[in-house]
C-alpha positions as CSV (number, residue, x, y, z in Angstrom):
1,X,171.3,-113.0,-201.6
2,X,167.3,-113.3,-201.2
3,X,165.7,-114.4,-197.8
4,X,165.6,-118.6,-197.8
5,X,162.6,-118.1,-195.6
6,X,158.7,-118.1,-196.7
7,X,156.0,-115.7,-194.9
8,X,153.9,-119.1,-194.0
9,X,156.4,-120.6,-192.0
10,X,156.5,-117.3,-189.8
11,X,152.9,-117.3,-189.8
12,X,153.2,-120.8,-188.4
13,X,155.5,-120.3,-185.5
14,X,153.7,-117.1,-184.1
15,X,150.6,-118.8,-182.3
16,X,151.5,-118.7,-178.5
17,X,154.4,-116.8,-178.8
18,X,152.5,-113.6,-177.4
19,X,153.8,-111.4,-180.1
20,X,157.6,-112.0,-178.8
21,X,159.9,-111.4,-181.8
22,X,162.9,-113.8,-180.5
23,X,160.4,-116.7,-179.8
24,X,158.9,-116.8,-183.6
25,X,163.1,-116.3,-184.7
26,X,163.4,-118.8,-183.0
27,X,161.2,-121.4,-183.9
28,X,161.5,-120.5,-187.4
29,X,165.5,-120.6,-187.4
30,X,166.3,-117.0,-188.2
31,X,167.5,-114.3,-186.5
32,X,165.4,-111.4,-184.5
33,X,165.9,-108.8,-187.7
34,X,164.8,-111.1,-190.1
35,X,161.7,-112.2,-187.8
36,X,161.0,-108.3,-187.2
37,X,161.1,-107.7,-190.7
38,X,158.8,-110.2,-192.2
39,X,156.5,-109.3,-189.5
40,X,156.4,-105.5,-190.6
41,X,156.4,-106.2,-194.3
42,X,154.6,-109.1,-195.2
43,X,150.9,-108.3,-195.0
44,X,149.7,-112.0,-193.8
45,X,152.5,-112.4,-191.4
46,X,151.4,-108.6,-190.0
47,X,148.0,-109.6,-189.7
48,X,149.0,-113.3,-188.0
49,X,151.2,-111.4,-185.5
50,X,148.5,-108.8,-184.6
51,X,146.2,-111.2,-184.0
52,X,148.2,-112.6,-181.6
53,X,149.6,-109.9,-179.5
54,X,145.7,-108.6,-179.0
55,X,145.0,-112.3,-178.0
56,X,146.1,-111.6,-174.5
57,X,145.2,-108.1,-174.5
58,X,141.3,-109.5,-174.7
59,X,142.3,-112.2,-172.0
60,X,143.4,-109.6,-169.5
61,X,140.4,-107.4,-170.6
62,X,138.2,-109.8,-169.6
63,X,139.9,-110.7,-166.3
64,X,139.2,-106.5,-165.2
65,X,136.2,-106.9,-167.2
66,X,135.1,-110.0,-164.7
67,X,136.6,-108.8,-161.9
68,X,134.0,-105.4,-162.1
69,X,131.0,-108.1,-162.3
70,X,131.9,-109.7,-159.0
71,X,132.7,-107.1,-157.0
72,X,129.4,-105.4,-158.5
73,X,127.8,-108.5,-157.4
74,X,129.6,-108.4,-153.7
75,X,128.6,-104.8,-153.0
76,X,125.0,-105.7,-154.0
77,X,124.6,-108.8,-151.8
78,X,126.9,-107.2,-149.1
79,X,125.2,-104.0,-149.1
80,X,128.7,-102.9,-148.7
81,X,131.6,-100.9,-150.7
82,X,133.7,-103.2,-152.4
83,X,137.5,-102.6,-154.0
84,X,137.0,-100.4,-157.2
85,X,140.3,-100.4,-157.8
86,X,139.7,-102.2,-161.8
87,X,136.5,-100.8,-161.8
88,X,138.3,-97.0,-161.7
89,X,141.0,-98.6,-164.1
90,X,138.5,-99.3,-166.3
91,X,136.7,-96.6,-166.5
92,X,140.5,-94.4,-167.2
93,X,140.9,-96.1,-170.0
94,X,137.7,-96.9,-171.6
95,X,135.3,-94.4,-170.1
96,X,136.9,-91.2,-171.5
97,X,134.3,-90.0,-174.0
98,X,132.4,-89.9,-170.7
99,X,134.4,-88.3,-169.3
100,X,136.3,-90.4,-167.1
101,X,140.2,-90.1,-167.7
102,X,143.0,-89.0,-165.8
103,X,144.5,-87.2,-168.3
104,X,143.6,-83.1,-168.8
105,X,143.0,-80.9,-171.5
106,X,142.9,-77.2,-171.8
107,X,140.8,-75.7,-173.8
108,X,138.6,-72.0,-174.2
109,X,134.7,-71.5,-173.3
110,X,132.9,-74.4,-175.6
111,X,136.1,-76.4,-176.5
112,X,137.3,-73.7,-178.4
113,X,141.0,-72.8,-178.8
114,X,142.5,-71.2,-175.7
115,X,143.0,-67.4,-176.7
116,X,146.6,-66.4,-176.3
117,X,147.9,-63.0,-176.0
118,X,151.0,-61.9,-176.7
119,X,152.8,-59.0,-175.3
120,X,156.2,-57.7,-176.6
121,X,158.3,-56.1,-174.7
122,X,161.0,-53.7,-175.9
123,X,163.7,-52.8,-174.3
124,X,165.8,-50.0,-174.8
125,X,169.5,-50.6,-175.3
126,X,170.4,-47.0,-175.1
127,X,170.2,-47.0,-171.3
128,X,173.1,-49.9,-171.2
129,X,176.4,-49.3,-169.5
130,X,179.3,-50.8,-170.6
């Protein structure tokens, strides 16, 4: 027994559903599996459901993205410090290659593997009691 669905009508029912698997089921009659699986197999419906879900990923982006300009704009008419609170968010997340990130790595002299050394230890079982 083959799907009764089509690809376009689950392309249709994922605008404004933010990428929510039971709301495009839903509006397409189906149930969550079948919704899940058309969006990770079919090409087209992959690519209509990516371009949702990054929809309000750019929204929010540019809320933090905003946020930065006015409180740039504050500190410079203020003279004053300002929350940085996005503006260090931001910079964790999208200033890494400059080094900004919270996150560590180890590493040798130049970014070179770390040298290990190993030391085995042997111990002598003839020394055991019983």
């Amino acid at each position: 027994m083959g799907d009764h669905y089509k690809a376009s009508q689950f392309i249709a029912a994922i605008p404004g559903s933010a990428g929510i698997i039971s709301i495009i089921a839903r509006r397409v009659g189906c149930d969550w599996n079948t919704a899940k699986k058309y969006v990770t197999q079919y090409p087209t419906v992959a690519a209509a459901y990516t371009a949702e879900i990054e929809t309000p990923l750019d929204t929010a982006e540019s809320v933090v993205i905003r946020n930065i300009q006015l409180a740039a704009k504050q500190q410079q008419e203020a003279d004053a410090p300002v929350d940085s609170t996005d503006a260090k968010w931001y910079l964790t997340m999208k200033g890494k290659t400059r080094g900004y990130s919270t996150r560590q790595e180890i590493s040798g002299p130049d970014g070179a593997p770390v040298p290990v050394r190993y030391i085995e230890v042997v111990r002598d079982a003839s020394n055991d009691k019983a």
